[in-house]
Each structure stands twice: as structure tokens, then as C-alpha cells.
C-alpha positions in Angstrom: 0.0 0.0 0.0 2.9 2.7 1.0 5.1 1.3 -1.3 4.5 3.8 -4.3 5.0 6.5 -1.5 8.6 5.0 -0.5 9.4 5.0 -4.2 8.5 8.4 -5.0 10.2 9.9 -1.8 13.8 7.4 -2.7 13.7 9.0 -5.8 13.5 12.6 -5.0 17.6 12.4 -3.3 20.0 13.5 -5.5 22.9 16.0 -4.0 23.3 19.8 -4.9 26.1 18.3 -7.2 23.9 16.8 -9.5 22.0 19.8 -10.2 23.2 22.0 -13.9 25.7 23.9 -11.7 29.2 24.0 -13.3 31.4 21.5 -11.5 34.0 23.6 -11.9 31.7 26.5 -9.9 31.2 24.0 -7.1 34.5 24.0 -5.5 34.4 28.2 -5.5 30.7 28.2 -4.0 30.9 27.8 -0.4 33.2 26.7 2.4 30.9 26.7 5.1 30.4 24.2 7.4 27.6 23.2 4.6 29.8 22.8 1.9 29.7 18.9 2.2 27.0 17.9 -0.2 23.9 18.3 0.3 21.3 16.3 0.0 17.7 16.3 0.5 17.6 17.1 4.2 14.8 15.1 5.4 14.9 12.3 2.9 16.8 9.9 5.4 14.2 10.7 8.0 11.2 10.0 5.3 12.0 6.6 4.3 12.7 5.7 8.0 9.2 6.9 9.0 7.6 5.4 5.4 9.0 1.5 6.1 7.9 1.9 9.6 4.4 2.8 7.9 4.9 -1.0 5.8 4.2 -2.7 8.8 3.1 -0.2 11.8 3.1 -1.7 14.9 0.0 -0.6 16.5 -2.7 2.1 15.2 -1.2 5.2 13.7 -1.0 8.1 16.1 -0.9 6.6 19.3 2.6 5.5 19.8 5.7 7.3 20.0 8.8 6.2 17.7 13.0 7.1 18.3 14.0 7.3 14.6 17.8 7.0 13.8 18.9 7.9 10.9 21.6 9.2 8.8 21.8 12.5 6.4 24.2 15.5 5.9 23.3 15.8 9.7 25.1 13.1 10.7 24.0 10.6 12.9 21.2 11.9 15.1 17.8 11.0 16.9 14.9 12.3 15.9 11.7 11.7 18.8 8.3 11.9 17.9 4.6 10.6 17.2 4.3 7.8 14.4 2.4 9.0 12.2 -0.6 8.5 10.7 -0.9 6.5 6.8 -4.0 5.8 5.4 -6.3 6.1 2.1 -7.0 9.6 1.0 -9.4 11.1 -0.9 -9.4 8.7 -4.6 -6.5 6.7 -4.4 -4.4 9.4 -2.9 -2.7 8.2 0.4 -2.4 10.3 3.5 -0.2 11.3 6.3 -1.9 12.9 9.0 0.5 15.7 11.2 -0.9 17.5 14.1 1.0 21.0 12.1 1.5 21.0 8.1 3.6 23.6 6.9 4.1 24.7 3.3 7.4 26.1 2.7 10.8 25.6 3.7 11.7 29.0 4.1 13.0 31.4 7.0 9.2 31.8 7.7 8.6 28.1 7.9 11.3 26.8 9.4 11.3 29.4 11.9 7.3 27.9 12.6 8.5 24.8 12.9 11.6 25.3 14.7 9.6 27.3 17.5 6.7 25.1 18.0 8.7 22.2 18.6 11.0 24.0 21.4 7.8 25.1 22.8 7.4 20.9 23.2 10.3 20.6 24.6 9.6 23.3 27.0 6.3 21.5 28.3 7.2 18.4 27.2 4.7 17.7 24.7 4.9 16.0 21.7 3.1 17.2 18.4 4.1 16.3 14.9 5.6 18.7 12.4 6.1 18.3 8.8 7.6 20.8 6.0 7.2 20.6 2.5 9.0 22.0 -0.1 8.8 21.9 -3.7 12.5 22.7 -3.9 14.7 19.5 -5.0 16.5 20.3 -1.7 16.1 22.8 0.9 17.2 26.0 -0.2 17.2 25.1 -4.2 14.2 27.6 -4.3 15.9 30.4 -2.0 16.9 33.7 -3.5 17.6 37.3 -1.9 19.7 40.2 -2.1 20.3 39.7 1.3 21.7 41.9 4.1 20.6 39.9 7.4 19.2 41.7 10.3 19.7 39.1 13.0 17.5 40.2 15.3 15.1 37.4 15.0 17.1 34.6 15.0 18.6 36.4 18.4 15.2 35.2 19.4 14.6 32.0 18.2 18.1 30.2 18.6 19.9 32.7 21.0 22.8 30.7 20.8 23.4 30.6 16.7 26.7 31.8 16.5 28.4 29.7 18.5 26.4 26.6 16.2 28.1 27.3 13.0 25.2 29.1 11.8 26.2 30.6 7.8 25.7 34.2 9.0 29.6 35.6 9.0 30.5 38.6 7.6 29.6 42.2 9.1 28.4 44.7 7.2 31.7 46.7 6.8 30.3 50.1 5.0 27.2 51.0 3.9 26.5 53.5 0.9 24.0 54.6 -1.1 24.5 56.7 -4.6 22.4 58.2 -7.1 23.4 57.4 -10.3 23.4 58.9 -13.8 24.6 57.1 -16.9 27.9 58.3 -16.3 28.4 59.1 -13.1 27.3 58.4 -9.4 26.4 61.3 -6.3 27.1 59.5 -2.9 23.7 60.2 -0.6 23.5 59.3 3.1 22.3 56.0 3.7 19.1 55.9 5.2 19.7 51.7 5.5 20.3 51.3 9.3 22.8 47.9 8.2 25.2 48.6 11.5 25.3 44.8 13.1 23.9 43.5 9.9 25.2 40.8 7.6 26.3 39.8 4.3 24.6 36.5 4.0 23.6 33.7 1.3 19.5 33.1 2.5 20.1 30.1 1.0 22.1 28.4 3.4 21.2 30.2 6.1 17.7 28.3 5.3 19.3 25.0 4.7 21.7 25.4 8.4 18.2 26.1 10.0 17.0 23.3 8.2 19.5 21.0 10.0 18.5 22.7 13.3 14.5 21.9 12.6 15.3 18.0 11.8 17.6 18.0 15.2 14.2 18.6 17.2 12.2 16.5 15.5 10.6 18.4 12.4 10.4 15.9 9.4 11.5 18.1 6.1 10.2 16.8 2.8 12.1 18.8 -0.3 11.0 17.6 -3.5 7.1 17.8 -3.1 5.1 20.8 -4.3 1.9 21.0 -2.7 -0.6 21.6 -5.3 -4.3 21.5 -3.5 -6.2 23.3 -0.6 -7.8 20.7 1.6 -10.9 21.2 3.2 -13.5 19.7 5.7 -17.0 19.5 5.1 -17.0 22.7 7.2 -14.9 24.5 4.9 -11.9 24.2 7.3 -8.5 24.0 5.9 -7.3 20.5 6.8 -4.2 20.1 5.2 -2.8 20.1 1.8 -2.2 17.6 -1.5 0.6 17.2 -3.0 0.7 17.2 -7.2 1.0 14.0 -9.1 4.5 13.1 -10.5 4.9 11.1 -13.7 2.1 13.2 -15.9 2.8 13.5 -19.4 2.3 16.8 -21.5 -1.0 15.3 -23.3 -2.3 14.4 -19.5 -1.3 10.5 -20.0 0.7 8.7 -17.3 3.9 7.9 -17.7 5.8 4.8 -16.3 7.3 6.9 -13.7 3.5 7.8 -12.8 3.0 8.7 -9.0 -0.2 9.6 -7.6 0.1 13.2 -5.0 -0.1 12.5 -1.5 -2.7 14.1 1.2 -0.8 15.8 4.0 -3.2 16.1 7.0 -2.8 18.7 9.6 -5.0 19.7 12.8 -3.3 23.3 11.8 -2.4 24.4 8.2 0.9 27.0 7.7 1.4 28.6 4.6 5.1 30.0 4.3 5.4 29.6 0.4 7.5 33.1 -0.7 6.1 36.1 -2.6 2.4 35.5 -4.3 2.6 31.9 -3.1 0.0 30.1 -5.2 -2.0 28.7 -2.3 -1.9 31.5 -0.1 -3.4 33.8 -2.9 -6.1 31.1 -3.4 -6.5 31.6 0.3 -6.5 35.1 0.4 -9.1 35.6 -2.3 -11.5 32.8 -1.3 -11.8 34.6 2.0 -11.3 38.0 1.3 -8.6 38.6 3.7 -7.0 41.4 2.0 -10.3 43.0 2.7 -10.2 41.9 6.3 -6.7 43.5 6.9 -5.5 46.6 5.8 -7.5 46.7 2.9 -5.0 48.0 0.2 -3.8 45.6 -2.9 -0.4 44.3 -2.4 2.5 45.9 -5.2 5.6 43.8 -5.9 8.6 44.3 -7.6 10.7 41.9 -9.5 14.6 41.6 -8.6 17.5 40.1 -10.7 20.8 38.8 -8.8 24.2 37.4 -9.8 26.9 36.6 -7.6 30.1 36.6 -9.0 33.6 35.6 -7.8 35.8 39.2 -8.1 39.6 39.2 -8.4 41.4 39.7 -4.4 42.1 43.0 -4.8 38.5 44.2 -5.5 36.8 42.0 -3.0 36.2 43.9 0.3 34.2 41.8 2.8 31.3 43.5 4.3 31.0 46.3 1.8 27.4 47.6 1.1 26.4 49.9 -1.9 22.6 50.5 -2.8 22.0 52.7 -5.6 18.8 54.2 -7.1 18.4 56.2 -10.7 20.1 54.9 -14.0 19.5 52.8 -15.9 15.8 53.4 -14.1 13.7 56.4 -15.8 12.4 58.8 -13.3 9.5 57.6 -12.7 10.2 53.8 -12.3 10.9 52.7 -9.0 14.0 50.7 -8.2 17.1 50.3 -7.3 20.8 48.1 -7.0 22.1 46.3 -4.6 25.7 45.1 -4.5 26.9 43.3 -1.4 30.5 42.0 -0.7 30.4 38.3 0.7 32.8 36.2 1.8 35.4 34.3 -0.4 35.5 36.6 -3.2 32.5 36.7 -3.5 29.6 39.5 -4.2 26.3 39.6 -5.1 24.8 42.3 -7.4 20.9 42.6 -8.4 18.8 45.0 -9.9 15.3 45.5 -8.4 12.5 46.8 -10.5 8.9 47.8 -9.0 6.4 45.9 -11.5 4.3 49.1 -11.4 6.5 50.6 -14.5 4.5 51.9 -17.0 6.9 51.2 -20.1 5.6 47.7 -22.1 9.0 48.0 -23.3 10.8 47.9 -20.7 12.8 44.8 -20.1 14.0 43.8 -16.4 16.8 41.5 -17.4 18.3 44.0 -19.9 18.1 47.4 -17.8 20.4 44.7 -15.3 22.3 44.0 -18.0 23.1 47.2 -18.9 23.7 48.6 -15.4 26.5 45.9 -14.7 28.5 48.6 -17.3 28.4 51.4 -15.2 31.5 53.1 -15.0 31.1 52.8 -11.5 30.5 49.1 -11.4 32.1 48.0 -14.5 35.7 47.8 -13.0 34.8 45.7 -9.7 32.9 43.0 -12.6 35.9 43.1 -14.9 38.1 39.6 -15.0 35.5 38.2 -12.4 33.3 35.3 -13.4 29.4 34.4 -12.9 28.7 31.5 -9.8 24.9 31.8 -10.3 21.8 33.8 -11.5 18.4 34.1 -10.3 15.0 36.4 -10.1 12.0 36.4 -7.7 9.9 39.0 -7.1 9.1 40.2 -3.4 6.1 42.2 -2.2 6.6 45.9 -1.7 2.6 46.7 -0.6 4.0 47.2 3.2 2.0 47.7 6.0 -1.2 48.8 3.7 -1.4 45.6 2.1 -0.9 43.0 5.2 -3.9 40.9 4.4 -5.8 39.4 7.9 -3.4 36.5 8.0 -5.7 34.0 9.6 -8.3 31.1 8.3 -10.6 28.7 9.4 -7.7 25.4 10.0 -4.1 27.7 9.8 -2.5 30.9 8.7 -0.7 32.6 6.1 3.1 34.0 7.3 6.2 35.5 5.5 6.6 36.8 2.5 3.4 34.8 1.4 1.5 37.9 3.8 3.9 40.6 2.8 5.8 41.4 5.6 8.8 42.9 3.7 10.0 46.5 5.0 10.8 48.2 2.1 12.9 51.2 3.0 15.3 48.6 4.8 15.1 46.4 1.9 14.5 43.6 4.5 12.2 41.0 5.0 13.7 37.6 6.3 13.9 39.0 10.0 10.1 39.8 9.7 9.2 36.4 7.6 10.9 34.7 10.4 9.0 36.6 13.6 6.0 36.2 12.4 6.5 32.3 11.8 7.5 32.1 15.4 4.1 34.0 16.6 2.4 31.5 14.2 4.4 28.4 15.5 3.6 29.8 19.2 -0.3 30.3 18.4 -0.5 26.8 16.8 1.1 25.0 19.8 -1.5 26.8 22.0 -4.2 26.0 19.9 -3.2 22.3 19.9 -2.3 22.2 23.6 -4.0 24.8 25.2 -7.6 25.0 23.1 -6.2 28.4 21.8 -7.7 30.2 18.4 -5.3 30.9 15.7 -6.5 34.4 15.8 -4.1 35.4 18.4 -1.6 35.3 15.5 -3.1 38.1 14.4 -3.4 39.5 18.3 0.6 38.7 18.5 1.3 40.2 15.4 -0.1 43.8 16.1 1.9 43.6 19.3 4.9 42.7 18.4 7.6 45.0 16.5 7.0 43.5 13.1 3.9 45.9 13.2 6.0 48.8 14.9 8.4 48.5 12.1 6.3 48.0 8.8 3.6 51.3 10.2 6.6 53.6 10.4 7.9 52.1 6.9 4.4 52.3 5.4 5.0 55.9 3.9 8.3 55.2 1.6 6.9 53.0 -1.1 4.0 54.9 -2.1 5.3 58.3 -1.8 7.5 57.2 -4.9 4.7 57.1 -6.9 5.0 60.7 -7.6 8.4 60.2 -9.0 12.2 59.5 -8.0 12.8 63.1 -6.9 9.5 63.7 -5.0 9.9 60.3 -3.7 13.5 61.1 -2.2 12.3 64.3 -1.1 9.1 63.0 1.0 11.5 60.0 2.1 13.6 62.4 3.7 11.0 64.1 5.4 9.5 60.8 6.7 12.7 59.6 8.2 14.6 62.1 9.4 11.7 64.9 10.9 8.7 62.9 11.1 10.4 59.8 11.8 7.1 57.5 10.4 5.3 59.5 12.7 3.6 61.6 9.7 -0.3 61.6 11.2 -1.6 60.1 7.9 -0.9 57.0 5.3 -0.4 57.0 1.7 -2.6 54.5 -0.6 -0.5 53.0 -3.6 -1.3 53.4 -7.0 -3.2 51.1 -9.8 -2.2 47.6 -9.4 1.1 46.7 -10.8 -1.1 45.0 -14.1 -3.0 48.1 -14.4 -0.1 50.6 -14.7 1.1 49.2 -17.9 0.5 51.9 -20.8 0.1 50.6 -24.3 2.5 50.5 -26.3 1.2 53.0 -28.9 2.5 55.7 -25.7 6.1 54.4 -25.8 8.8 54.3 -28.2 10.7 50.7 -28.3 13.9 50.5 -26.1 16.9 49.1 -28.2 19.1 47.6 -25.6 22.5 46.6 -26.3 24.1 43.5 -26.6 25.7 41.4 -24.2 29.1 41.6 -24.4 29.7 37.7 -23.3 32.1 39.3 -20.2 29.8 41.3 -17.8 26.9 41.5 -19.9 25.0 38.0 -20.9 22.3 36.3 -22.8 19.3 35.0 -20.9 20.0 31.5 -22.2 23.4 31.8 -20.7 22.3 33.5 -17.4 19.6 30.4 -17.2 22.2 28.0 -17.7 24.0 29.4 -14.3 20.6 29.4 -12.6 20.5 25.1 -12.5 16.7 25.9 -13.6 16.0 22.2 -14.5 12.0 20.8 -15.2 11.1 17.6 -16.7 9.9 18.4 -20.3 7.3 16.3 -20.3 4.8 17.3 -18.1 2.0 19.7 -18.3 2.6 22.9 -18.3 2.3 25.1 -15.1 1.8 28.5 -16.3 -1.8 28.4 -17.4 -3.7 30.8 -19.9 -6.8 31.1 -18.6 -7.9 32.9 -22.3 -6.0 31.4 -24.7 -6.8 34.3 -27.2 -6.0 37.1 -25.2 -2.1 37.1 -26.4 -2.7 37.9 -29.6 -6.1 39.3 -29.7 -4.5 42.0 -26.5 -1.3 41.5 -24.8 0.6 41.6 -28.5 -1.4 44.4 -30.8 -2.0 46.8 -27.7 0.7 46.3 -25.3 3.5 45.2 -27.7 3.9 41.6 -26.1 5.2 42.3 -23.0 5.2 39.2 -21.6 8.3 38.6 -23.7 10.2 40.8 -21.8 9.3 41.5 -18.2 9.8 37.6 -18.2 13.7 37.2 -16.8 13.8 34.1 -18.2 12.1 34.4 -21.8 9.4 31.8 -20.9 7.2 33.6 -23.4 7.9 34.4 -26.6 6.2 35.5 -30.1 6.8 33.3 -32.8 5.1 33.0 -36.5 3.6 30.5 -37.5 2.7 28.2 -40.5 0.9 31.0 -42.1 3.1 33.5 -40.6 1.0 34.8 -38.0 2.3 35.5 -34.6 1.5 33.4 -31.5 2.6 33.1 -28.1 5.2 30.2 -27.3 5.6 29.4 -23.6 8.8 27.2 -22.9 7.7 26.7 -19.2 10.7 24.6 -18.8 12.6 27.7 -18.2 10.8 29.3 -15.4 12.6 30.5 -12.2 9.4 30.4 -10.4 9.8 34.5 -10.2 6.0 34.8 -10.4 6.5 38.3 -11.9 4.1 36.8 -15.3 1.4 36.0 -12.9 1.2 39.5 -11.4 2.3 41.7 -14.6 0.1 40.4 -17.5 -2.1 43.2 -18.2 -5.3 40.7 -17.7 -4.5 38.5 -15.8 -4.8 36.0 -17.7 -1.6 34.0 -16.9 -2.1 31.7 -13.3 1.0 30.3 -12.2 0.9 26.8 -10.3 3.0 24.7 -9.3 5.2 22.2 -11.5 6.1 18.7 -10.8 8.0 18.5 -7.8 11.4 18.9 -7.7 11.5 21.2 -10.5 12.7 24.6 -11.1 16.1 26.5 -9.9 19.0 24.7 -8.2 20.4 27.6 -5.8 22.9 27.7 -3.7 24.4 30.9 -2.9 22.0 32.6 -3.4 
């Protein structure tokens, strides 16, 4: 009965090294404690707990197990419930967890980790389990990230004696305006004193490794696919897509039907615009409930490079706002010094621009040849690319994170504060208020709305209501924007006695193209400027090619009866992975191409399209970017 789950877990392990990453690259990646391969965290832990399920000793849910097992971990115990296997809905099968948790990011892991230290506090036992559809933890992890530490101060006190990845100090700190030509230092309104330069992506596979020494069981290589609901309409857990589908909906040999992941409390911790949490959101109009304004994202681009010695400068920060921008696009650089020659350099773009010209990945492209930025790229080489988009709404657009059966936390509510360019130290408080409310609804007989209660009290809500002023006042413009920034910060303080409302929704803002002359961007030059089948090369993006597709058209006319003679095809471009593209056909006619196998799982085409019309779900499991430095 469990055996098709053992086989479809066994054959989601596969180390980082078998990813599209140069091997060559692999050596110059990392050397922290993490650098031995990595594998699938939890995988070990899985297949223990699945042949246990062959042959379970007495009913599922009433005994307690000692698991022992052996990962990248090492050799470690791992106490808990066994758990519960039996028929789902169909011919599904089902494993039933007292917390479910969708996302094995800083939000989700911090959840987990919490609620099971709050076990060991009262010692209590409750089950845990975290999917992710990454092919390993952190696979799916990208950010420009300078690391506020502040919350993992609170929820492992004693991380840097535990050879946590966070390591280099933020050394300097500037911030320019830039022309084409030239670049105007401005005082930096970033706040990064006892911050770090840090790779999110194994600081999130390190806390990981600290989850699965408590007890939480990590499942990388799963996307979850489906809301599950009671007869009630609760939310009771979550399905997992089928694996083995081919493109024509036939199943293949390697067919394997999705599993039902039961929880008495459902955690949604999936990133920016994660697809369940916006199904979530809608369905019960929580926007609505919260603060009431749409959310607004932008989309940002990232390399990291390895730099010659004598440019690399640990710890150096430089943000930068203007060129290659037009004034009245919003955005900015980043370009943050790691460690071991390493830096990382992005360009963030608010998806509100107006232009249907305008093209992410080639206004990146051409910023990297900034005489300012030019030299520190020049004789370096490229570890890894990557894009995601991140919410930029703020405090306006905090939807009422709580459901009947769980909540929504992280990035997946929009907890990013935008003048700090921040948002892993807020993803990660407010999955420890979750974790905390879910152990005291379990425990205690608790609602989950004290979430919400926690959450207003707590200085995630101080923060983002004194940030909630930045964002918006750009919509007037780069020069009013720095002007009213100014004002806000340094008199007011984000004590101005009033609140901004953003503009249209980032679909809406998009002109036609009939208002806009063409950009003609210039080539890549091969050496600091590249092609985006080059740049996708270094991402490890890797999806079976045959299996549905997972970006949907939910009109398949639309393309070329709107998005192409009105808007110029824009989907073309404010795609950073060329996913879409125009191509003639037979009879010489134009139609939209969509090589899905490339997609970075950005979701910048499911909140740009000028319709709407483009609904991104998940793909088989396991598929999408390989990260790890990022």
C-alpha cells in the first residue's frame, strides 16, 4: 500500500552536485560548514518513517517512535509521534501531522523550529512536517540579502556559536544616485550597522539541519498543489501534485499519484504571491479583512560573482537608485560584498512601471557597465543567476493572515520593510508568533487568531507602520519620492499623522505601447553582460519536459487578440527568463510560445500580465532553480 510513497520519496535524493551547476563553480561556491554535499535534508528521515508505515506496529497516532537515521546531519535521533498512513481522498494516500507547513523557508522553518522548542519546554509532543517543492532545501531560495539578525537572536539565542552561515559584518554602507555616467554618494538611510552579508540560501538549509535535530520531518521535492478542506470548509491540510504526468495528461511509467498531507493546523510559508496563499486570500477575502490596500511587488534580478582579491572587500554595502531606471520607475541596485571573493549584485524593479517596453533583465544587464561598477565585474566570473519577485505593498497591504484550520506567514502575507530592503527577519517573527499560536491551539484549546493579536503587538507591526509611507510616496516620482522620504525619516520619523494609498495595481499601470517608443538595448558583451540563455544556464533551472505545463492561460486568445497588438507583447520581456515568446507561424502569424521549462518560479508573469490572464501553479516537484548561494 505505502510502497509507491517510498518510491516516489527514494527517488527525489540527489545532492546539490547533480544539479546544472558547473562542477567547476562548485569547489568556488561555499566553504561553510555546509559545503559537504547536500542532500535532501529530510529524505533519510522519510524513508525511515515510510517503512515503519509497511508494517506499523500498532494504530497510527498513538505510539511514540526514536527514529535514527543518517543525512548531511550526521548521525542523530529524531523523537516523535508515528504517524498516521491511510487512504486519502481517490486513491491518494495520506499522512496525517498535528501542524503542516508549506514552505521551507525562514518563515517556515522558523514555525517549525519554534513550535517544537515550545514541546520541549512542556514536554509535549506534536508532529511537524515541511514541504517543499524545492529539489532540496534552499534550491528555491533567492535574496539580495543583508541579514538583520535580530530574530534569529530570538529563536536560537545561541546561533553563533552553532556554526550558523551568518559571518560577515556589514563593513560600509553607501548609497548613490546614479546617472549614466556618473554616481552622487547620498547618506544612507539603510540602518545595516550589526547586519550581515549573508547567502539566504544556506542560512535556510543550516536552519533546516536545526528543525530536523528537534524533531521536524522536512520533505524537499514535493510541491503541494491543492487546498484541503473539511465538510465545514476548514482548511485540513494540503495535497501534493502527481508526479509522472505527461504533456498530453497520460501517465507515464514513472507515474505517481500526490499524496494528502493532513494537519489539525495548516501553515502557509510559500515566498512572494505563493499560489495557495493567494487562493487563500481571495477565497476569504482577507486582504479586505486586513489593511485593505492591494499588495504591489517588484521583481529583482541577482548574480553573484567571484571578483579578483584585490576588488573583493568583505562586508562592503552599496545600494544605488536612478540609471538605468527612468524617473519615474521605481527601483534600485544592490551590491553586497560576501565572503570568499564573493559578491552579489541585483537590480530590483517595481512591477508598477509603466513602459511595455521595458525589459528587467536587460536594464540589469546594462547597469553591470556602469563606469562605477564596470571595473569591480571586470576579470570576475558568474557562480549563479536568479529572479523572484518580493512584495513591496508594506503595511497597507498586510492581508488578515488567519483562516478557518491555519495561517498565512512570511513573504506569502507581505511582511517585507521596504525602506530597509528587508524581510527575512520579519518572515521569520512572524512564523515564530504562528508556531507559538499553533502550539497553543493544539495544547492549550487556543484560536489561531491570536496570531493576528501577537502580530499587532509585536515590533514587526511597529516596524512596517513607520515604513508604510516610503513605497508609495515614490509614486510621484524618483525626486519627490526622495524628497518626502527624507522628510518621513529624518523629521517625522514615520510619525507623519496620515498614510499614503499605492497606486493602480502593478497590471494596471502598464501603458500601451502605442504611448512608448521601443527600447533598443545593447548586446551582451559575453564578459559582464550576458544572454538570458546563458544566465539560465548558471541558474540550475531544470523541469522535466514532459509534463503539463504550469503556467496556465486562462484565455488562450487574449495574447494575440491583447497583450501583442495593444501592449506590444510584454510578456516577452518582463519575463527574466524568456518563458514567453512570439513566434510566427505556419501562415506567418504570430502566436505566443511558452517554454515553461525555463521558469525561475519568479511569479513576476502572474502578477504583470495586463489581464490577468496568466495563473501560475505549481510544477512537478522537484523542478525549477538549483540555488545555492543565493
Amino acid at each position: 500500500m505505502y510502497r509507491s510513497l517510498i518510491s516516489a520519496f527514494s527517488s527525489k535524493s540527489r545532492p546539490i552536485s547533480s544539479c546544472c551547476v558547473k562542477p567547476s563553480s562548485i569547489s568556488r561556491l561555499t566553504t561553510s560548514p555546509l559545503q559537504a554535499p547536500i542532500v535532501s535534508s529530510a529524505l533519510p528521515t522519510a524513508r525511515s518513517l515510510l517503512s515503519d508505515a509497511l508494517d506499523p506496529p500498532t494504530p497510527a497516532g498513538l505510539t511514540r517512535s526514536i527514529i535514527r537515521h543518517r543525512g548531511f546531519l550526521g548521525d542523530c535521533r529524531v523523537i516523535g509521534r508515528s504517524r498516521g498512513y491511510a487512504s486519502g481522498s481517490g486513491d491518494r494516500e495520506m499522512m496525517e501531522y498535528d501542524v503542516v507547513i508549506v514552505g521551507a523557508g525562514p518563515a517556515g522553518l522558523s514555525a517549525a523550529i519554534r513550535l517544537k522548542q515550545m514541546c520541549l519546554e512542556r514536554n509535549v509532543d506534536l508532529s511537524v512536517c515541511v514541504l517543499e517543492k524545492g529539489p532540496e532545501v534552499g534550491a528555491h531560495i533567492i535574496s539580495g540579502n543583508v541579514f538583520e539578525p535580530r530574530a534569529l537572536d530570538e529563536l536560537i539565542p545561541q546561533w553563533r556559536h552553532e556554526g550558523a552561515p551568518v559571518e560577515v559584518p556589514v563593513s560600509s554602507d553607501k548609497f548613490w544616485l546614479l546617472t549614466e555616467s556618473h554616481s552622487l554618494a547620498l547618506p544612507s538611510p539603510f540602518d545595516n550597522k550589526g547586519n550581515y552579508v549573508i547567502s539566504l540560501s544556506q542560512l535556510v538549509r543550516w536552519m533546516a539541519s536545526k528543525a530536523e535535530e528537534i524533531g521536524v520531518e522536512i520533505y524537499p521535492g514535493f510541491a503541494a498543489s491543492e487546498i484541503l478542506y473539511d465538510a465545514n470548509d476548514r482548511v485540513v491540510g494540503v495535497a501534493t501534485n502527481d508526479m509522472g504526468v505527461a504533456k498530453d495528461g497520460s501517465k507515464r511509467e514513472t507515474f505517481q499519484r500526490g499524496v494528502e498531507l493532513k494537519g489539525r493546523v495548516t501553515l502557509l510559508a510559500e515566498g512572494c504571491r505563493g499560489s495557495l496563499s493567494e487562493k487563500i486570500i481571495k477565497g476569504h477575502h482577507l486582504r479586505e479583512k486586513g489593511q485593505g490596500q492591494h499588495q504591489t511587488y517588484a521583481l529583482g534580478i541577482k548574480e553573484v560573482w567571484e571578483v579578483e582579491e584585490e576588488k573583493h572587500n568583505p562586508g562592503a554595502v552599496l545600494h544605488t537608485i536612478g540609471w538605468p531606471l527612468d524617473m519615474k520607475t521605481y527601483g534600485g541596485s544592490f551590491l553586497y560584498h560576501m565572503s570568499n571573493r564573493q559578491i552579489a549584485i541585483g537590480l530590483v524593479i517595481a512591477l508598477n512601471y509603466q513602459n511595455p517596453y521595458l525589459s528587467p533583465y536587460d536594464e540589469f544587464q546594462r547597469f553591470k557597465h556602469h563606469p562605477a561598477i564596470k571595473p569591480l565585474l571586470s576579470g570576475g566570473t558568474v557562480l549563479e543567476y536568479g529572479a523572484r519577485t518580493l512584495n513591496e505593498g508594506g503595511f497597507q497591504s498586510i492581508p488578515y493572515p488567519v483562516f478557518p484550520g491555519g495561517a498565512i506567514i512570511g513573504c506569502s502575507a507581505g511582511f517585507l520593510d521596504v525602506p530597509k530592503i528587508k524581510g527575512t527577519h520579519t518572515a521569520m517573527k512572524s512564523g515564530m508568533l504562528a508556531g507559538e499560536a499553533a502550539f497553543k491551539v493544539l495544547i492549550e484549546g487556543a484560536k489561531m487568531e491570536m496570531y493576528w493579536d501577537n502580530l499587532k503587538k509585536s515590533w514587526v507591526w511597529d516596524d512596517l507602520k513607520r515604513a508604510r509611507n516610503y513605497r508609495p510616496a515614490f509614486n510621484y516620482g524618483l525626486i519627490s519620492g526622495l524628497a518626502f522620504s527624507a522628510l518621513e525619516r529624518y523629521i517625522f520619523r514615520g510619525r507623519l499623522p496620515l498614510t499614503l494609498k499605492h497606486g493602480k495595481p502593478d497590471h494596471k499601470a502598464t501603458h500601451t505601447s502605442s504611448m512608448h517608443t521601443p527600447i533598443q538595448y545593447p548586446k551582451p558583451d559575453g564578459q559582464i553582460s550576458f544572454d538570458v540563455p546563458t544566465s539560465l544556464y548558471r541558474s540550475s533551472t531544470n523541469h522535466e519536459h514532459d509534463q503539463p505545463a504550469h503556467l496556465h492561460l486562462k484565455d488562450p486568445t487574449l495574447p494575440e487578440s491583447v497583450n501583442l497588438p495593444l501592449y506590444g507583447g510584454p510578456e516577452s520581456r518582463y519575463c527574466p527568463a524568456r518563458v514567453y515568446e512570439y513566434v510566427p507561424d505556419e501562415n506567418q502569424v504570430m502566436k505566443l510560445q511558452i517554454n515553461a521549462q525555463n521558469c525561475l518560479h519568479c511569479k513576476a508573469c502572474d502578477i504583470k500580465d495586463p489581464r490577468q490572464n496568466i495563473e501560475w501553479t505549481v510544477p512537478e516537484g522537484g523542478g525549477g532553480p538549483g540555488y545555492t548561494v543565493m
